[in-house]
N, C-alpha and C positions, 0 to 999 in steps of 0.2 A: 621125125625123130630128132634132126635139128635144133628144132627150137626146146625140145622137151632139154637134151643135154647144154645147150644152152642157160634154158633157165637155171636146171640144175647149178651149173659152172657161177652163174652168178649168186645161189643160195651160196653156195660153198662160199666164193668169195666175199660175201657178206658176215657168214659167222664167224668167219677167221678176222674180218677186219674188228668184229665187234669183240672177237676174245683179244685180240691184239692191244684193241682199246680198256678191255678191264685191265689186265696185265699192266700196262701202262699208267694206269691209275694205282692200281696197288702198289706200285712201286714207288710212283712219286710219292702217295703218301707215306710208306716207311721212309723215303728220303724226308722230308719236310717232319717226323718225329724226329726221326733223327738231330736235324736244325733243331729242336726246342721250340717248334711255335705254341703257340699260345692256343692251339684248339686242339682237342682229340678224337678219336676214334670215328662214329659214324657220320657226324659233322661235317669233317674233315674229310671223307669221302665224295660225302655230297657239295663240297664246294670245291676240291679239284677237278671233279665232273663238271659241274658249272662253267666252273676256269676252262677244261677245255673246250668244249663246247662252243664256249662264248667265243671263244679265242679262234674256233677254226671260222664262224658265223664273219668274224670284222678282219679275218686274216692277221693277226696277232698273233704273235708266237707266245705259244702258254707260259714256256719259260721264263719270258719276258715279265707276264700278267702274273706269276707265281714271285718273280723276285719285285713288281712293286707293290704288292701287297707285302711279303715279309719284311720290305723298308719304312714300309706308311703303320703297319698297324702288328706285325708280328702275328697274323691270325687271327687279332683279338676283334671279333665281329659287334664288340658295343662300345669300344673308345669311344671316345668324342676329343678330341685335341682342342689348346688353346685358343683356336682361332671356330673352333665349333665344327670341323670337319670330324664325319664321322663313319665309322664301320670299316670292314676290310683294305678298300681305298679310301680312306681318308676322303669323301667326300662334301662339299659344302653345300647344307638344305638348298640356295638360292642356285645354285648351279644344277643341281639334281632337279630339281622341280623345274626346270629350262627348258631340259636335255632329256624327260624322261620318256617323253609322247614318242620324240622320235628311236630311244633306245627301246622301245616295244614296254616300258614299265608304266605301271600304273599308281601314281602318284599319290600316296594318303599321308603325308604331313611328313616332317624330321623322321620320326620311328621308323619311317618303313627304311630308310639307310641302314637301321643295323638288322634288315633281315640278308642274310648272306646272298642268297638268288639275284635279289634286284639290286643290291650294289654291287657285283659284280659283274651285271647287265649295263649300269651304268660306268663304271670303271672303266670296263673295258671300248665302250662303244666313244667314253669323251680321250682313250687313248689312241683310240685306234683315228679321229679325224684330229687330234693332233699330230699323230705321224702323216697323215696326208696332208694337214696343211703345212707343217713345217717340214717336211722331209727331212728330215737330220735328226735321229734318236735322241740325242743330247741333247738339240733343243726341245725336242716332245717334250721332253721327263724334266726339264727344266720348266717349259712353260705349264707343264701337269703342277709343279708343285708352286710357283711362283703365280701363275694366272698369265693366260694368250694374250692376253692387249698391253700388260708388262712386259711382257719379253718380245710381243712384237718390237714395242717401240725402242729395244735394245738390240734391234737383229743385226748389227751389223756384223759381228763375229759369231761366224756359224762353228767352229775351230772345237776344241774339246770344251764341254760342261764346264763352266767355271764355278756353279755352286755345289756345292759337298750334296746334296739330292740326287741327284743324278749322278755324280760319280758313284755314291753309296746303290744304286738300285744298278746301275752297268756292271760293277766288280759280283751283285749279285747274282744279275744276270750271266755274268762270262762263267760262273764257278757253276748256275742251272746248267749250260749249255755241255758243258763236261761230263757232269753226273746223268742229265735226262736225255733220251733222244727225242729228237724232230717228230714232228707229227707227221711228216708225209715219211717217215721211214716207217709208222706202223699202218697207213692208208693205202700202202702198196698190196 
């Protein structure tokens, strides 16, 4: 009888964590309408899923993953920026196609970065080992937007983000943190 209530105990804890997680979804996304990003409705759904997901997968805080997307791209999933970075993170083709084997994506030329799933597959997977190789958020998101082997060779002040990139996606990040809650507060 044990194990039967058991199992039970953890059905139950199971569908609560999963309605806790749509809940949680449906909210950020009316937060992030809110903001004015640049995507709508079911889109928009299926890529804060994504975001979190991915984010609980590489231990990133989605909040995080939510404000450097609306600093690189505002939403808009087929940018391409000056320098040819492109889709949600601002990604660039030669960086993606490096880093894509080992972020579980499956590499079919420039295009596939502006399919939402796999660049936030890769977003998230080249930020999350720049927080592990740099330890220090500022210089993560510093060397996210500048390139790791530049800001290596500048490591010497690990101190606050000197370039406007990283200040702009932290002040985003501090204002997520306010309005969303933590993912281990709807996993409990």
């Amino acid at each position: 009888m044990g194990a039967v209530v058991t199992g039970l105990t953890q059905k139950s804890a199971s569908a609560q964590a999963k309605s806790e997680k749509i809940a949680l979804i449906e909210n950020t996304v009316a937060y992030l309408k809110r903001q004015d990003v640049g995507m709508r409705g079911d889109r928009l759904k299926a890529v804060v899923n994504t975001v979190y997901d991915e984010s609980q997968q590489y231990e990133v805080d989605y909040r995080l993953a939510l404000a450097l997307i609306k600093v690189e791209s505002n939403f808009k999933h087929d940018v391409i920026s000056s320098k040819g970075a492109r889709g949600l993170f601002q990604i660039k083709p030669s960086l993606a196609k490096y880093i894509a084997k080992d972020a579980g994506v499956t590499w079919n030329g420039d295009e596939c970065l502006h399919e939402p799933d796999k660049n936030i597959r890769l977003g998230i997977y080249h930020l999350s080992k720049l927080m592990e190789h740099f330890r220090n958020l500022a210089t993560a998101l510093h060397a996210y937007n500048a390139g790791a082997s530049r800001v290596e060779s500048q490591r010497a002040d690990e101190g606050e983000p000197k370039n406007g990139f990283a200040k702009r996606v932290l002040k985003e990040y501090k204002h997520n943190i306010s309005v969303l809650p933590e993912m281990d507060e709807i996993e409990k």
